[in-house]
N, C-alpha and C positions, 0 to 999 in steps of 0.2 A: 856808553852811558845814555841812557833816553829821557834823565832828566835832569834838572838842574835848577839847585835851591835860591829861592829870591826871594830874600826878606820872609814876608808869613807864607806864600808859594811856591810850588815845584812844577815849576815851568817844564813840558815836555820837550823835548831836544828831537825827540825821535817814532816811528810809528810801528805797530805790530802789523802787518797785513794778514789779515784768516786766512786769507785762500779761498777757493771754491767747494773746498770740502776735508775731511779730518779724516777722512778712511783710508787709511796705506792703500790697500789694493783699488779703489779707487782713481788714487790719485795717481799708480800707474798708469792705468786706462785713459785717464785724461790728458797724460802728461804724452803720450803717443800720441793719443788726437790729437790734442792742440798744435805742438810742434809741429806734424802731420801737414793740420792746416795752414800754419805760418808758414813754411817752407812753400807751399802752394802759392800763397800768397804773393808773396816775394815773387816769385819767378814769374805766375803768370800777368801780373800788373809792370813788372819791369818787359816781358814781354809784348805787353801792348803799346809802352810806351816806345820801343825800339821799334816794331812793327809799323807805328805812324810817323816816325822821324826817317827812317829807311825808304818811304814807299810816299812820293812823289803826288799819287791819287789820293792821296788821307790828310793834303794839308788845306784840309779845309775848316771854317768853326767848330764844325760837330765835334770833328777828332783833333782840335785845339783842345777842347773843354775834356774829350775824352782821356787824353794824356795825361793833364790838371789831375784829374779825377784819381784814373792808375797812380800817380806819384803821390796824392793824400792817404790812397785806399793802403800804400806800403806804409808812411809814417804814420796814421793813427794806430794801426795795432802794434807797429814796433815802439808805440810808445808805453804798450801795457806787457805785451807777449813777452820778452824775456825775462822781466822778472816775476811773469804769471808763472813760467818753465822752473827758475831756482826754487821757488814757491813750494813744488813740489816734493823737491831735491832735501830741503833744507828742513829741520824741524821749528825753527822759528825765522822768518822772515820779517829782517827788519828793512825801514825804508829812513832817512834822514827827514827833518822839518822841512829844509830845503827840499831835499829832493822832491818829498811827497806835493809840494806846493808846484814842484816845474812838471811833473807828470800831470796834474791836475789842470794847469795850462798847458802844455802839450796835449790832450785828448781835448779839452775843450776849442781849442783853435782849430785843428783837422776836423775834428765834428761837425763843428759850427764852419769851414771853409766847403764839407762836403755838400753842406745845403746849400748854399749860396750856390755850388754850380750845378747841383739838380737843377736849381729855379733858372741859370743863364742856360742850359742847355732845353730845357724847353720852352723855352724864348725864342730857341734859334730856332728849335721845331715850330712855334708856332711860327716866326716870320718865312719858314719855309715851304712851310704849305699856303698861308695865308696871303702872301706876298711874294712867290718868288719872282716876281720881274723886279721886285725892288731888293732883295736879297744880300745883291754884292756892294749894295751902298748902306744899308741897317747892318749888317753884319758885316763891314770891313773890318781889315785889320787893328785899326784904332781903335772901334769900337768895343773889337773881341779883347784888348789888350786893357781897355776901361772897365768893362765887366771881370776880369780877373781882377785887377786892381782892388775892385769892390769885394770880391771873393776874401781874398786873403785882410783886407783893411778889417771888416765886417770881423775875419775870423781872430783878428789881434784885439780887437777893440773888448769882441765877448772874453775870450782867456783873459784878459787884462783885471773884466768885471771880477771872474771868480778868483783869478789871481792873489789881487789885492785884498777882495773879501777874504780868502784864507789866511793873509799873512795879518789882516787885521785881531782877528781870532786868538785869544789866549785857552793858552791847554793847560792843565793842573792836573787832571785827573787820570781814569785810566787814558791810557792809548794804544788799545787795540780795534783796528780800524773793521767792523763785520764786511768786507770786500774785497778781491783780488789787486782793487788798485786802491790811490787815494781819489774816490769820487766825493762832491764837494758836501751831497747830506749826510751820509755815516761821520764824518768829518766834523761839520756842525752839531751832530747829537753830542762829541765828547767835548765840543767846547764849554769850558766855564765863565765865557762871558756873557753879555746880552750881545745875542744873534740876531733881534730884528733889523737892524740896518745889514749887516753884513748878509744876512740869509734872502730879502728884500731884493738887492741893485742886481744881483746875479738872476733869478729867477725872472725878474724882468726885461732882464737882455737877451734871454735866452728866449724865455715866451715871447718878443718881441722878433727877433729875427725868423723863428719858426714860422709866428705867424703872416709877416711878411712875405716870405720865402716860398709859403705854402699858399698863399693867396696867388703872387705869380704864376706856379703850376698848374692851380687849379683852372684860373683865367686864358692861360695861355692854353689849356687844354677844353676848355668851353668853345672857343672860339677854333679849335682845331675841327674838334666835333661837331660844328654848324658848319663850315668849311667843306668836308667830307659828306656829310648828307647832302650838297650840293653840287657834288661830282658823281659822274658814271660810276657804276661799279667799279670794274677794271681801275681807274682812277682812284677812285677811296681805296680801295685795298691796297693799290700801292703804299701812298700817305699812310695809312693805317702802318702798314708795316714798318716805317721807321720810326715809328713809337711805342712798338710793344716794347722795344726791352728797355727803352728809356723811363716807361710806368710800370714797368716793374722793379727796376733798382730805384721808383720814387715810393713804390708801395711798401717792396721790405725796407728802405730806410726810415721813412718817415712814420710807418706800423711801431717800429721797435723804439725811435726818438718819441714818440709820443705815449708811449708805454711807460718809459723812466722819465721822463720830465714833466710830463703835461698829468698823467691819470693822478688823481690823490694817492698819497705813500701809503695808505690803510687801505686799498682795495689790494693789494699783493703783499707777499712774504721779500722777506729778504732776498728765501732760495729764490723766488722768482724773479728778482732784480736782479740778480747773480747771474742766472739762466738767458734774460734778453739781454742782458749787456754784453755776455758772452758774443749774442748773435749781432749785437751792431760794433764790435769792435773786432772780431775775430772772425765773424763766418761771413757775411757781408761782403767785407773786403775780399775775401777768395771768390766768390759768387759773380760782381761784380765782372770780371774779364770774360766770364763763361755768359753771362748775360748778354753781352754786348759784340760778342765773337760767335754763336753759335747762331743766329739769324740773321747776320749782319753780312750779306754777300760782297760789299766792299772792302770789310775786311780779310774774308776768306779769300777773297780773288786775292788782295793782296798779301796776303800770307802764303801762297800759291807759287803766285810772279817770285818773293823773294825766296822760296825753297827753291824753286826752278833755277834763279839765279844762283842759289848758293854751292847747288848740283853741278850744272853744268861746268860751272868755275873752276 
């Protein structure tokens, strides 16, 4: 039943999700990829995460945050990906009021928890070029375990925003949601109540923490770059180097977050919000472990030592 008579309205109970697309052959081809990538996913973030608890040289803040990181990049997409896969499989995919309301906090929380440690991890990059004599005391233990604190607080406090906003929400009408998952606008187009307050307190927690979030980066990365113009060659290019692939997983996250929440809903299609959210829930997260492992000589050396060990043994 997906709905449920009350008095003069038929309260929705339940949700249709469209999917990514209505073409059988299609949605083979996606249903390969996707999986494809999930599978990827999984493995190689649970692999980073073993990689820096095994290996002695990586427990330092960077690959504190980078762990953090690997264990969000597996739960955000396992909080859309399988039932994006039955999706496929199924000729109508439904989702429950509940459920579509805890998936909608589950992506919002991991989303909003992945910013949060972009913005602590070049923090750390900046106190590391910028200060490393004082290093071991800004980025102690405490501190790195206060900035996570913040990470995850930040990311309960936003889900909570949209959370509540959607359970505030009465549905009457259709509920077929145009999306793979329940994101919080297709959501409010079916509501039949007044959405100014509920559609309001979420968009501003969200633009609020973003802009936050991205103010640190940017700061922290200003002051990295005066930094750097002030050292030898040889010296900048080192510093440089522990930064490319940390502005690159800030460029593709924060390119595709600012796509779906920040640009107006009238500059793009549907399929086109279909299309990047695809990439910030789904390709991103697989990206992320190859970003940060394929120029990253600390890692490889120690992905090395523990092959070598596990060889020998």
């Amino acid at each position: 039943m997906d709905s449920l008579v009350d008095r003069n309205h038929t309260a929705v109970t339940g949700f249709i999700l469209r999917g990514l697309t209505d073409d059988p052959g299609l949605c083979v081809i996606l249903f390969v990829i996707i999986l494809g990538t999930y599978l990827v996913t999984i493995s190689g973030n649970l692999s980073t995460i073993t990689l820096i608890r095994l290996s002695p040289q990586l427990h330092h803040p960077m690959y504190f945050f980078l762990s953090h990181l690997a264990f969000v990049d597996i739960c955000l997409p396992s909080s859309v990906t399988p039932n994006t896969l039955v999706n496929f499989l199924v000729e109508k995919n439904t989702i429950s009021y509940l459920g579509c309301g805890f998936q909608l906090g589950s992506v919002v929380f991991f989303g909003t928890s992945e910013c949060f440690l972009l913005a602590a991890m070049a923090y750390d990059r900046f106190v590391a070029i910028c200060s490393p004599l004082l290093y071991s005391t800004k980025m102690s233990s405490q501190v790195c375990v206060q900035l996570l604190a913040v990470t995850y607080v930040g990311g309960f406090i936003n889900a909570a925003s949209f959370t509540l906003s959607f359970f505030s929400l009465f549905f009457c009408g259709p509920n077929q949601v145009t999306h793979f998952f329940c994101d919080f606008a297709p959501l409010v187009e079916l509501s039949c109540s007044d959405v100014s307050v509920a559609a309001v307190v979420p968009s501003f927690s969200s633009g609020s923490i973003i802009a936050v979030t991205v103010f640190v980066v940017a700061v922290s990365y200003i002051y990295i770059l005066v930094t750097v113009l002030r050292m030898c060659s040889a010296e900048g290019r080192q510093a440089i180097s522990t930064c490319t692939s940390h502005l690159t997983a800030v460029t593709l996250y924060y390119g595709t977050v600012t796509f779906i929440y920040v640009m107006p809903k009238s500059t793009f299609s549907t399929d086109q919000n279909k299309v990047v959210s695809v990439c910030y829930m789904v390709v991103i997260p697989m990206l992320n472990p190859l970003i940060y492992s394929l120029r990253n000589k600390e890692i490889k050396g120690a992905l090395r030592r523990v092959l070598g060990t596990k060889i020998h043994s």
